[in-house]
C-alpha positions in Angstrom: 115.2 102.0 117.9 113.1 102.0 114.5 114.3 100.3 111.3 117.0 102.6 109.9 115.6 101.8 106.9 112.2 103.3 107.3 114.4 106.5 107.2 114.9 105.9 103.4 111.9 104.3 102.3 108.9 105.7 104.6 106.5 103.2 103.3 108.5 100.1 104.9 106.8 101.5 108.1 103.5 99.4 107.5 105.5 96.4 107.7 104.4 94.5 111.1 108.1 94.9 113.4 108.5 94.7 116.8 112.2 95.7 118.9 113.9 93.5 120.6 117.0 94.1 120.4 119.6 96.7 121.1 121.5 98.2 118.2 123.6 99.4 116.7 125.8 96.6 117.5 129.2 97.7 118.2 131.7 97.7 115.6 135.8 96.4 116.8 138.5 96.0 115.7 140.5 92.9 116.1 144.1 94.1 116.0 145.6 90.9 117.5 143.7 88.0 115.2 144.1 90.0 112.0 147.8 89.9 113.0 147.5 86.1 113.6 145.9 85.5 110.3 148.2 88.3 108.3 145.3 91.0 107.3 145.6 94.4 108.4 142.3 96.0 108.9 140.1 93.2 110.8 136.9 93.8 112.2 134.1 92.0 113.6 130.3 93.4 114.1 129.2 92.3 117.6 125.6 90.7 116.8 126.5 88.6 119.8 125.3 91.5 121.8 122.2 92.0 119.6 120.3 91.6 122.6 120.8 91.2 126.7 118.0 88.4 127.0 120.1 86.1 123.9 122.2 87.5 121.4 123.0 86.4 118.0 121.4 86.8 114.4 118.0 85.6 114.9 117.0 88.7 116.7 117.0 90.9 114.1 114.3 88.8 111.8 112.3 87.7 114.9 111.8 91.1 115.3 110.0 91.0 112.0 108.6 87.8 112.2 106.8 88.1 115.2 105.2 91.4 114.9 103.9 89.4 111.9 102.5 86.9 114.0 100.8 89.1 116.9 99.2 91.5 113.5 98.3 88.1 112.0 96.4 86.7 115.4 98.2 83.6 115.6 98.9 81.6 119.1 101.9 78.7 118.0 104.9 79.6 116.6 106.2 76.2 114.9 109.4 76.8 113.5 112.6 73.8 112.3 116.2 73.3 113.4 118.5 70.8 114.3 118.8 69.3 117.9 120.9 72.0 119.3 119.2 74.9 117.4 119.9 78.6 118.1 116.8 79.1 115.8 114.8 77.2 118.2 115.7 78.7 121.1 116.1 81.8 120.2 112.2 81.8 119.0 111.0 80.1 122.4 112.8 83.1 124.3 111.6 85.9 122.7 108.3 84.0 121.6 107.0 83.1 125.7 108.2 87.1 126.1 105.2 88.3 123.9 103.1 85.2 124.9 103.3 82.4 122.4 103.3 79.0 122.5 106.2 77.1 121.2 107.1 74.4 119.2 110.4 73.1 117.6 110.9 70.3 115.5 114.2 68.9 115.8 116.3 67.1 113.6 119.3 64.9 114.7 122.6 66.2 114.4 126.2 65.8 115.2 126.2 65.6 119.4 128.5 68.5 121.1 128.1 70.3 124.4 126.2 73.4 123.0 123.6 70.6 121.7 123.4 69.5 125.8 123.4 73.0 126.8 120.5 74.3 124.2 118.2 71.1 124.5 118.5 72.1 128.4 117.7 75.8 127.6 114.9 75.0 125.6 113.0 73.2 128.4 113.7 75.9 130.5 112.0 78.1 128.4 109.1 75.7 127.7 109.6 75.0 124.2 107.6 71.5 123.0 110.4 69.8 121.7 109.4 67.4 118.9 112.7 64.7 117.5 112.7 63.7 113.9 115.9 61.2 112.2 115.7 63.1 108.7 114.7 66.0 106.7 111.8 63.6 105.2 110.8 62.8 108.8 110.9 66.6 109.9 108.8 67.6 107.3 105.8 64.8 108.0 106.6 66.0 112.1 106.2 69.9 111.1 102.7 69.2 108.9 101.5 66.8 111.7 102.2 70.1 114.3 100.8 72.5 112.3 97.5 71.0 111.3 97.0 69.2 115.0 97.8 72.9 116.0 95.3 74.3 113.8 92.5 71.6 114.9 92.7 72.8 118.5 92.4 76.5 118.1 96.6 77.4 118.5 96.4 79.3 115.1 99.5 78.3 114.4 102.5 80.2 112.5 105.4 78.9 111.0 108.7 80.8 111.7 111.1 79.4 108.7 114.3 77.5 109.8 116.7 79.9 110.5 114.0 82.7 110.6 114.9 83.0 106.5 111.8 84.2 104.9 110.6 87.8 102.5 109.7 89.4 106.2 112.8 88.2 108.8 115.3 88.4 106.3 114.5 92.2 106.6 116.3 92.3 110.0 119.4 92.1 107.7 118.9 94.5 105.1 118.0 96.9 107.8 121.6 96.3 109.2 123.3 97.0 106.1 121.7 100.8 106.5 122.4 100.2 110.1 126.1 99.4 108.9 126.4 102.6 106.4 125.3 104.8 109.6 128.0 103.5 111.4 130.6 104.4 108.4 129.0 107.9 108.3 129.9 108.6 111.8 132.8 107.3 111.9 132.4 104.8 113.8 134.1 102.0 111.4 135.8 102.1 108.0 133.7 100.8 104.7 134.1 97.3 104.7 135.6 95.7 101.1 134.1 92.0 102.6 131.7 90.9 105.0 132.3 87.4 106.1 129.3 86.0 107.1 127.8 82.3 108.3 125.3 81.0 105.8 122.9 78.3 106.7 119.3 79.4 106.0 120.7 81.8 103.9 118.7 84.8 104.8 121.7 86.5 107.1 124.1 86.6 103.7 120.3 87.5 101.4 119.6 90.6 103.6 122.9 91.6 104.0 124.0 91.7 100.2 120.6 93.3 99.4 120.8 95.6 102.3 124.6 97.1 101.2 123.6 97.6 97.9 120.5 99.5 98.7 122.9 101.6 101.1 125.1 102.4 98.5 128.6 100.5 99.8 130.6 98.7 97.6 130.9 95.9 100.2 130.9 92.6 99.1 129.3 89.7 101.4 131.7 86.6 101.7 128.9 83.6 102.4 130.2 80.7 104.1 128.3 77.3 103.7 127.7 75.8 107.0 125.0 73.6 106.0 123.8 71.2 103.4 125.2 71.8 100.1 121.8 70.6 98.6 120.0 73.6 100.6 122.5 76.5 100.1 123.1 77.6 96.8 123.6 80.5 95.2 120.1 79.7 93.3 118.5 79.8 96.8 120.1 83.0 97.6 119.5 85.3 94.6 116.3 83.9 95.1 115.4 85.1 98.4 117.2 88.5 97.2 114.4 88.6 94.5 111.6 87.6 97.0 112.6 90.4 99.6 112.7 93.0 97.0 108.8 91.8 96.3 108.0 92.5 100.1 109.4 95.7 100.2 108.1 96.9 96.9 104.7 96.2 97.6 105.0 98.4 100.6 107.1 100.9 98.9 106.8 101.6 95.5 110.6 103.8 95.4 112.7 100.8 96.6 114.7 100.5 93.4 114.8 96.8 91.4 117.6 94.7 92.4 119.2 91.9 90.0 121.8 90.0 91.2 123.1 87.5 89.0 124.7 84.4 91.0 128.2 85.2 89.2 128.0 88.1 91.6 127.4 86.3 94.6 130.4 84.6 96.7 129.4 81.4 98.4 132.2 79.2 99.8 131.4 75.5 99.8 134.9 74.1 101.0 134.6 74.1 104.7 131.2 72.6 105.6 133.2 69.6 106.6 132.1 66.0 106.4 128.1 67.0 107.1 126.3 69.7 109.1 127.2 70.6 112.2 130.6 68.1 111.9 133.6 70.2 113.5 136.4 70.7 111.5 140.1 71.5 112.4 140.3 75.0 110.5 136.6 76.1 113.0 138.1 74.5 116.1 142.1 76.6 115.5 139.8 79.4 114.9 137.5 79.3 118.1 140.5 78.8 119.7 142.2 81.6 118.5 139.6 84.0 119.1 139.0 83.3 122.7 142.8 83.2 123.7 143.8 86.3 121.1 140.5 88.4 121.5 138.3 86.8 124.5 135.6 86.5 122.4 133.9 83.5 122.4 132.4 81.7 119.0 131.3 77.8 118.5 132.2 75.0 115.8 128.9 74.9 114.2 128.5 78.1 112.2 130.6 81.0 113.6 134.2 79.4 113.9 133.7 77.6 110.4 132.8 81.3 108.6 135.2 83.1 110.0 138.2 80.5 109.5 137.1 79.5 105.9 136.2 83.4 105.0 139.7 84.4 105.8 141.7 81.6 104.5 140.1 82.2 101.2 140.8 85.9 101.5 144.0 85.2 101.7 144.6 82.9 98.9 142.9 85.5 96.8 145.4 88.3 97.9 142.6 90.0 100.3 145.4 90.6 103.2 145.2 94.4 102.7 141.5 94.8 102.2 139.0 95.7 104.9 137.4 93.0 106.3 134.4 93.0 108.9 133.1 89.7 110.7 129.4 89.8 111.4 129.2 87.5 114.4 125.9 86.0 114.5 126.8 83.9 117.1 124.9 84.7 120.9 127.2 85.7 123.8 124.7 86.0 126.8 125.6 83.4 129.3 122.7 81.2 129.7 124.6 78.4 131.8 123.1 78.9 135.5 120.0 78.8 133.6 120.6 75.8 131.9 122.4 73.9 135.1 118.2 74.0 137.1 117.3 71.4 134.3 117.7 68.1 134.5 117.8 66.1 131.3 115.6 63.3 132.1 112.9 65.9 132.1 113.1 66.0 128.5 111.8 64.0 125.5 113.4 60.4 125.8 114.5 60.7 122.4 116.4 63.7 123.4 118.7 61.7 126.2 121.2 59.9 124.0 123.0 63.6 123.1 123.3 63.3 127.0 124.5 59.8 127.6 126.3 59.6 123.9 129.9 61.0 123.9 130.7 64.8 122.1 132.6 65.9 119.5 136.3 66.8 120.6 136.3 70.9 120.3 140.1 71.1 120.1 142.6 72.0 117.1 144.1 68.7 116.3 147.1 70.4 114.4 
């Protein structure tokens, strides 16, 4: 299925994009955790299912950002994330599908069993894995790649952390169009809030930009679930800015969009102590979703959004309002594949997140 939003503005057509997922995603609702949590029209977007080979957010910009590699000529997709990266992964999958090389550069992080599970995952899938301690040390790792890569003929292209750049974060102004189809046809009611995980910030970017090009009155709810030093509300009405550059140069009747950054809800009070730390309001609400809904989401990004986006719903006396969940989390069950790796086959550097203990994935209350 094309870009819906090539139906509105013809000449976003010429923009390099690929498919590889399956959409729409569904739209539910979830009767018995809005109950739980007091709100009355609950709903949750099932970008989970974005795709049957791995699910989850990244799809939709990879779907960009690739096509913009195979127009482009390049070989190496280098892209950023921490040591249990989604990002990573996500590009290695779909990446070795259309015949790249892969490399991530990994940052350390907070140890947990999806970081065992995706470190596994990405040797499956052939990913050079690369371990830096710090964002410094990441940086000097990702030049080092990309020139080395460059020497040797890999034409390498760099696919920004979290896929957040002018061209992926297209994937999510598409699904606001996406989104207003839906409401057309009845398939879903007009969300008044959108809760969504923000980390490299382009989800939240393409999603405000992409419901007020549709028209809908929604208002995105951004969660911080990563450094407060990288996600700002600065950051994000500047990637709004940049993608409305992209498309204009392609299409001259996209309208100028300003958003100021009073516009712009960003939550910074349930990160917890540091990226990728677990905190008890993520952990009740994982919890709560699997045994309520059976629908699984993790501590990192997914069970911190949608926990912190309702509880400060509620204190702003949102109970009655319509409130939609965009799950960015993937929900393809990659454990068999996982299970044919052992972990001594990866970088050394890699082992202590097996041999170290986990964080505890419990409510404590």
């Amino acid at each position: 299925m094309k870009p819906v939003i090539n139906e509105f503005f013809p000449g976003l057509e010429k923009i390099p994009w690929i498919s590889l997922g399956s959409y729409p995603t569904r739209v539910e609702k979830l009767e018995k955790m809005g109950e739980a949590r007091g709100f009355t029209d609950l709903y949750i977007k099932r970008d989970d299912r974005s795709s049957p080979v791995y699910g989850g957010n990244k799809v939709r910009k990879l779907e960009y950002m690739l096509a913009d590699a195979q127009k482009k000529g390049k070989r190496t997709l280098i892209t950023l994330g921490g040591a249990g990266s989604n990002q990573v992964l996500a590009t290695g999958i779909f990446g070795h599908e259309l015949g790249f090389k892969v490399t991530g550069i990994m940052m350390d992080q907070a140890n947990a069993k999806y970081v065992r599970k995706n470190l596994l995952l990405d040797k499956y899938y052939d990913i050079k894995l690369v371990y830096t301690k710090d964002t410094l040390s990441e940086i000097l790792s990702f030049a080092g790649e990309y020139i080395g890569s460059m020497l040797n003929g890999g034409k390498p292209y760099f696919v920004t952390a979290g896929a957040s750049s002018p061209i992926g974060n297209m994937g999510f102004v598409n699904a606001g169009f996406e989104l207003k189809k839906q409401i057309e046809n009845g398939e879903c009611p007009e969300p008044d809030y959108i809760i969504a995980a923000c980390g490299s910030i382009g989800t939240s970017a393409g999603l405000q930009l992409g419901c007020i090009l549709a028209g809908l009155k929604t208002k995105i709810v951004a969660v911080r679930v990563a450094y407060p030093w990288l996600v700002t509300k600065w950051r994000m009405k500047r990637m709004i800015g940049d993608i409305i550059k992209l498309m204009k140069k392609y299409d001259s009747t996209v309208p100028s969009v300003d958003v100021s950054e009073e516009e712009l809800i960003l939550l910074g009070d349930y990160l917890g102590e540091d990226y990728a730390a677990f905190t008890d309001l993520g952990c009740q609400c994982v919890d709560d979703m699997r045994e309520l809904e059976d629908i699984e989401l993790e501590h990192t990004y997914t069970g911190k959004a949608l926990g912190g986006g309702l509880d400060w719903l509620k204190k702003q006396g949102k109970s009655n309002s319509t409130i939609l969940f965009w799950n960015t989390y993937n929900s393809v069950d990659l454990s068999e594949k996982a299970a044919t790796i052992d972990y001594k086959t990866l970088p050394k550097k890699f082992h202590k997140y097996f041999t170290e203990p986990v964080q505890e994935e419990t409510w404590k209350g």
